[in-house]
Every structure is written in structure tokens, then in C-alpha cells.
N, C-alpha and C positions, 0 to 999 in steps of 0.2 A: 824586618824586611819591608819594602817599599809597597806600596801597592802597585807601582806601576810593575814592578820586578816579578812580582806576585804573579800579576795577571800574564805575563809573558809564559813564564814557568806552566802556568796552568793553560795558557795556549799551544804552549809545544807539546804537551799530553796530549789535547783534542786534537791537535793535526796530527799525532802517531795511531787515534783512536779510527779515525774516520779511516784512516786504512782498511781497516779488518772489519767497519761496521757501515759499511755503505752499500751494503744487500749482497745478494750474489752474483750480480752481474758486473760492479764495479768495484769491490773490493777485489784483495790480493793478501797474496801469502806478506808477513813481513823478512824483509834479508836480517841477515843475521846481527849487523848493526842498529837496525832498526828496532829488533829484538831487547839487543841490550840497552837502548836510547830510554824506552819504554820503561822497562825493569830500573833501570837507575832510578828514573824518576821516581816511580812509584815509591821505590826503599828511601829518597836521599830530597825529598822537596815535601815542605810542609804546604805549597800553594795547591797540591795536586788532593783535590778533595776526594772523600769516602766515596760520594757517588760517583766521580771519574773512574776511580779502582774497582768497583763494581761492575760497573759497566764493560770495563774492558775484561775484567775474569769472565763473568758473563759471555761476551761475545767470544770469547778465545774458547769456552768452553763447548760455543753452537758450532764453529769452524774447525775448533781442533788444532791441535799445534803440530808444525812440521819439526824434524831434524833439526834444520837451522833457527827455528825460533827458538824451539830450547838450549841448543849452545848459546844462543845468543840471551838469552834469561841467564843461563848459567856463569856466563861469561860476566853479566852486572851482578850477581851474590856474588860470587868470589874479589871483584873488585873493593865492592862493600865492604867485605867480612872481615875481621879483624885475622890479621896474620896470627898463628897458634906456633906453635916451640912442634919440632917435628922428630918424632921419637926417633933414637938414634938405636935402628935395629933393621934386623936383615928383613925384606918380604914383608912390609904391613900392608896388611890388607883392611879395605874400606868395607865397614860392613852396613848397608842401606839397610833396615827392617823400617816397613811404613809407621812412620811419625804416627798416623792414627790409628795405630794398635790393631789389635782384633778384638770384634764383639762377638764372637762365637763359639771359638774352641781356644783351648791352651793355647795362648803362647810361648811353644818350644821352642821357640828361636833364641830366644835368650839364656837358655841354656846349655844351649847347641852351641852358641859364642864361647860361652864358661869351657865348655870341653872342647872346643877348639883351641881356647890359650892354651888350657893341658897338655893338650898333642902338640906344643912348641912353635903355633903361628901367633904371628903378635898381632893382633884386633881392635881397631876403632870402629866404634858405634854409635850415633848420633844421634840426636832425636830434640823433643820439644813436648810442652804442655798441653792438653786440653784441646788438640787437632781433630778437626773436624775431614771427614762425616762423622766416621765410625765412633768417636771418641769414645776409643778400646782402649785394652791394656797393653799399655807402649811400655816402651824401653825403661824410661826415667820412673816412671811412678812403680813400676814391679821391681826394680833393680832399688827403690829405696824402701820398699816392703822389704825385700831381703838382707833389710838392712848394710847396702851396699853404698856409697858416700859418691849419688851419683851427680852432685851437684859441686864438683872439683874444679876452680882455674884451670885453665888449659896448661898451665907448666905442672900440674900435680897429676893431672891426663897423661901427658907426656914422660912422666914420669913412673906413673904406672905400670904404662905400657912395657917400658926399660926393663921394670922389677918382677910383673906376671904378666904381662905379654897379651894384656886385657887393659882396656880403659872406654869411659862412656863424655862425652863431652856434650853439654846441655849446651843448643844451639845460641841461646840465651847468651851465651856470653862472649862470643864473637860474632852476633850478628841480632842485635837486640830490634833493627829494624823490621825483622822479618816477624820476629812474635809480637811485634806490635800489631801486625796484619791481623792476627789470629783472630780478636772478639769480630771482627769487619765479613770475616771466612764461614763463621760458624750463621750469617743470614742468608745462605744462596742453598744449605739442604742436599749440595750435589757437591761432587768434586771437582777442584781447579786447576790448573797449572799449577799451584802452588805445590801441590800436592806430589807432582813427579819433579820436579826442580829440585825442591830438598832432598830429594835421596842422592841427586846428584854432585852435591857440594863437593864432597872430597876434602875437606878442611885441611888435611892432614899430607895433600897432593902423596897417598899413598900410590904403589905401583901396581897395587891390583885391587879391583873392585868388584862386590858381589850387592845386585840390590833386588827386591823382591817386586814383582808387577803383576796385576792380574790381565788386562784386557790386552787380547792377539793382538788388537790393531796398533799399540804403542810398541809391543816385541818386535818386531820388524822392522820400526823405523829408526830404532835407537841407536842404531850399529853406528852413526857416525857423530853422535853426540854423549857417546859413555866418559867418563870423569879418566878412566886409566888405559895405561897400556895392554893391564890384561885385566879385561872388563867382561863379566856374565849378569845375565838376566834369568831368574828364576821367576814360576810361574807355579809358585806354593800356593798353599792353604792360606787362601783369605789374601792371596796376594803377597804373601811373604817368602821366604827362604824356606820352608820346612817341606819336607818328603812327606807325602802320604802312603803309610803301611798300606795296603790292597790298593793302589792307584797308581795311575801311570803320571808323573810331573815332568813337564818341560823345562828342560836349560837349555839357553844362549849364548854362546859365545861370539863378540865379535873380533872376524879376521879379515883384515881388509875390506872394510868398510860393509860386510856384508853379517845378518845372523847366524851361525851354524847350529843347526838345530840337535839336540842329543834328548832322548828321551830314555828319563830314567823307568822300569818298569818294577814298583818293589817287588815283585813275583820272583822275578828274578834273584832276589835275594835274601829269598826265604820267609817274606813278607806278604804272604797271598790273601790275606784278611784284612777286611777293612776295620777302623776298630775308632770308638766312639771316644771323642778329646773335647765334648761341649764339656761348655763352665761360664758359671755367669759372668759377667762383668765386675767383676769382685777380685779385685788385687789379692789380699789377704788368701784367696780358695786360688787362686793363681798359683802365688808363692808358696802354700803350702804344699799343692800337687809338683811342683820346681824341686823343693827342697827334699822332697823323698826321691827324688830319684836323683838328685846330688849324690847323696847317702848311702846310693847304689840300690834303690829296691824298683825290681824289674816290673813291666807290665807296659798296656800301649802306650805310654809317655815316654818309659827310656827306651821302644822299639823304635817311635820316630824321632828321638831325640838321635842317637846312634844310624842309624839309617840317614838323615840330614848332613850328619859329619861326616861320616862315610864319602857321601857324595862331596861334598866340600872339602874337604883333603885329595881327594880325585881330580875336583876342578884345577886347585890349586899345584896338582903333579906332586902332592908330597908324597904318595902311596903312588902304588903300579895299578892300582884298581879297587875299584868302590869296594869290595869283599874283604881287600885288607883294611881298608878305612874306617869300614866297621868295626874291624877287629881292634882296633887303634883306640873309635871311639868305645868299644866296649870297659878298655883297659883302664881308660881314664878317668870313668864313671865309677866301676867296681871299686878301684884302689882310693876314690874319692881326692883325685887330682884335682878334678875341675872344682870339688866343694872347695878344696884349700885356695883357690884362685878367685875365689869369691870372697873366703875369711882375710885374707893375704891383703885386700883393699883399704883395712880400717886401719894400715899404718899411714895411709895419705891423707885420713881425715884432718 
């Protein structure tokens, strides 16, 4: 590349920068073009230096992004992204669990996926390496603890899904730009846009989407920038998908353009105790606590593992109500469905 080419490329960055960084009195929201102009850049021009891209995570992070800045981010990844083979099955639903894991408690989410293919929905789940803040236990590194082949081409994905109605697709391989970003993420200590964009991909332009978020202020805006037609926002443990046994969790749905708010109460459903799911940071003490209650052995892990699906089959209208969905998710766990949908993987290795 020229340098004169160069410096143009890295001039039309600074002129989308100074938008959003020219104090509070003359800065502005960016339009949703302007959104995606920005995001190209950043994925798709090597003249756009590290400290440009910092700067603007940075400053989008003091401003905060609207509706239309993140369709319009989302709108440049999906451009990007490498087209993926699109499993050919009724209802897949996008499963968002945050890229940067949890550093606190079990991750039941990813179990709570395993017995959801059980119960006959078919599930993509996405994720990536070494994401920052939290850099907890995500999708990919606990799902190859359990010995699960979660590092598959997207047509062995896709193929999966066909065969156990489960697949994990390492973001890595259709959008290798974006985990270039990653060592650049891990010097800012805070969370960035990058951070809610990737749960929004959709790779798979599934017709329903479920993704996990913690902070109020993003649940309300998102109503007009969700990835699917039948799109919810969960406001789990640690920001994820999962129900807390003795707590009340909030779901989302957006219905014309607005959030409908549903609050799940586990009291309600027999879960009136709060009940202790710390665990360190340790894959292996992860998957070990996963894989006993694959196996069916009861206690707080398969209450809110079962409780999680409950409500997720509910969301989804495959049940007439969370109380059957439980009973759904109880069945699949006892008879060890969901373990078989885990072993069932190592034919696509």
C-alpha cells in the first residue's frame, strides 16, 4: 500500500473520530452509516493504527453507544464475516453467552445449551479466546475441557447442528479480523463496544436470538438493534443466560421496536433459596461440576441448570409454561439426553 493511500485510509478514521471526540458540546451521536464506516475501517485497513482504535473504543466507551451505532457496528462484522453454511433445520436459535466467560460462579449456561438440544431445539453458540475483562470461563475453552471438538469449520458446525441439534463455532474462523483486536482490548481494563457487538453477530442469520447483558442501561435500548426476528435479552448471573434459584431475573423481549419486560421469580417455581455456584477460575473444576450433573446427579447446579431451560423453552413457546419446561428440562438431564449430545460431537472431529 502507498503511503499516500495509507495516510488517506488513516485520515478518514480521524475525520469519523472527531465526531464522537470533540467534547460535549460539539460532538454527536454517529448515524448508523457512519457507524458502520468506522467499524469497517477498523476490521478491514491496516493504515488505521492501534492508537486510532483505542482511542475511539475509549471515547465510544465515555459516550456510550446508541441503537443506531450498534446496528450500524453490526452491520460492518457481518459485512466482514465470512459467510458460514446455514444448518438446514427448523427454529435455530442464536445463542449469545458473553465471549468473556464468567469469573465467579459456574458456568451453567453451557449446559443449559447441552439440554436444550436434548429437548429438540437446534443451538448455535459462538464465542472466542482469551476476551477481556472478565477473562472467565467461556464457551470454547470449557466445551474443550469436556472434551467437545469445539474448534470445527463452519460446514462440520453446520453439520452438527443437522445431527444433535448443538454446535459451537470459534469466531476465529469467520472473522479472524475481529480476534486480531483481542491483545489491543485486553490494555483499556474496562469493557467496550466490542464487547456487545459480538453477541450480536448472528452468523448463522438464525430466526431467533437469545443473548445475556448485565447493565439496565443497554436492555432498553437494544429493542431496535437485536440480530433476529424473535430476539430476547436476559439479564443472568454475571450477565449471562442463566436463572438464579432464590432470585428474581429479568427477560426482554423485543416487540415492535420496544422491550417487553417479563420477570422471571424462581419462587415461583419452587426455587425459594438462594444457593452458592462460586468456583474458581479453573476449566477443569468447571467441567467437572458440568459433567455430574450431565449424569443426572441433582443439587444447586441441575436446579439452575433446569430452571434456565425451563424458562428458555418458554421463551422460545416450545412449552405452554416455565413449570412444564422444567419438567422437559428435568427429563433430559435424568435420562442423560443432553450427556449423549455432548458424546454424539466426537463423530465431527
Amino acid at each position: 500500500m502507498s503511503t499516500y493511500i495509507r495516510d488517506k485510509k488513516s485520515e478518514a478514521f480521524r475525520d469519523l473520530l472527531r465526531i464522537i471526540g470533540r467534547g460535549r458540546k460539539l460532538q454527536r451521536d454517529y448515524t448508523r452509516e457512519e457507524a458502520r464506516e468506522i467499524m469497517h475501517l477498523m476490521l478491514c485497513d491496516d493504515a488505521v493504527s492501534d492508537a486510532q482504535i483505542g482511542s475511539f473504543l475509549v471515547t465510544m466507551r465515555v459516550k456510550e453507544e446508541t441503537s443506531e451505532e450498534i446496528a450500524g457496528f453490526v452491520d460492518a462484522v457481518r459485512e466482514v464475516m465470512q459467510p458460514i453454511p446455514r444448518p438446514q433445520v427448523e427454529g435455530l436459535v442464536d445463542i449469545a453467552l458473553p465471549y468473556n466467560g464468567k469469573s465467579r460462579n459456574l458456568q451453567t449456561g453451557v449446559a443449559a445449551l447441552l439440554v436444550l438440544a436434548a429437548a429438540g431445539v437446534p443451538v448455535l453458540v459462538h464465542g472466542a479466546d482469551h476476551v477481556p475483562t472478565k477473562n472467565g470461563i467461556a464457551v470454547l475453552n470449557l466445551l474443550r475441557t469436556l472434551g467437545y471438538p469445539a474448534d470445527l469449520p463452519p460446514e462440520q458446525v453446520a453439520r452438527s447442528i443437522e445431527q444433535t441439534n448443538f454446535g459451537v463455532l470459534n469466531i476465529e474462523h469467520v472473522l479472524p479480523q475481529w480476534t486480531a483486536l483481542t491483545p489491543l482490548r485486553h490494555h483499556f481494563g474496562v469493557r467496550t463496544l466490542m464487547n456487545t457487538v459480538e453477541k450480536l453477530i448472528n452468523p448463522a442469520d438464525a430466526p431467533h436470538h437469545i443473548s445475556g447483558f448485565y447493565h439496565s442501561s443497554y436492555l432498553l435500548r437494544m429493542a431496535t438493534c437485536l440480530p433476529a426476528p424473535d430476539s430476547w435479552i436476559t439479564q443472568g448471573d454475571e450477565g449471562s443466560i442463566d436463572m438464579r434459584p432464590g432470585k428474581k431475573t429479568r427477560v426482554y423481549q423485543a416487540v415492535a421496536g420496544d422491550m417487553v419486560e417479563h420477570m422471571i421469580d424462581a419462587a415461583e417455581y419452587d426455587y425459594p433459596d438462594e444457593v452458592d455456584l462460586s468456583m474458581p477460575v479453573d476449566p477443569n473444576a468447571h467441567a467437572d461440576a458440568l459433567r455430574k450433573v450431565l449424569e443426572g446427579e441433582t443439587g444447586p447446579a441441575y436446579d439452575q441448570i433446569v430452571l434456565t431451560v425451563g424458562v428458555l423453552l418458554w421463551m422460545l413457546q416450545r412449552v405452554t409454561d416455565i413449570q412444564a419446561g422444567i419438567a422437559v428440562a428435568k427429563e433430559q438431564l435424568d435420562s442423560q439426553k443432553a450427556l449423549a449430545v455432548l458424546r454424539q460431537a466426537h463423530q465431527f472431529a
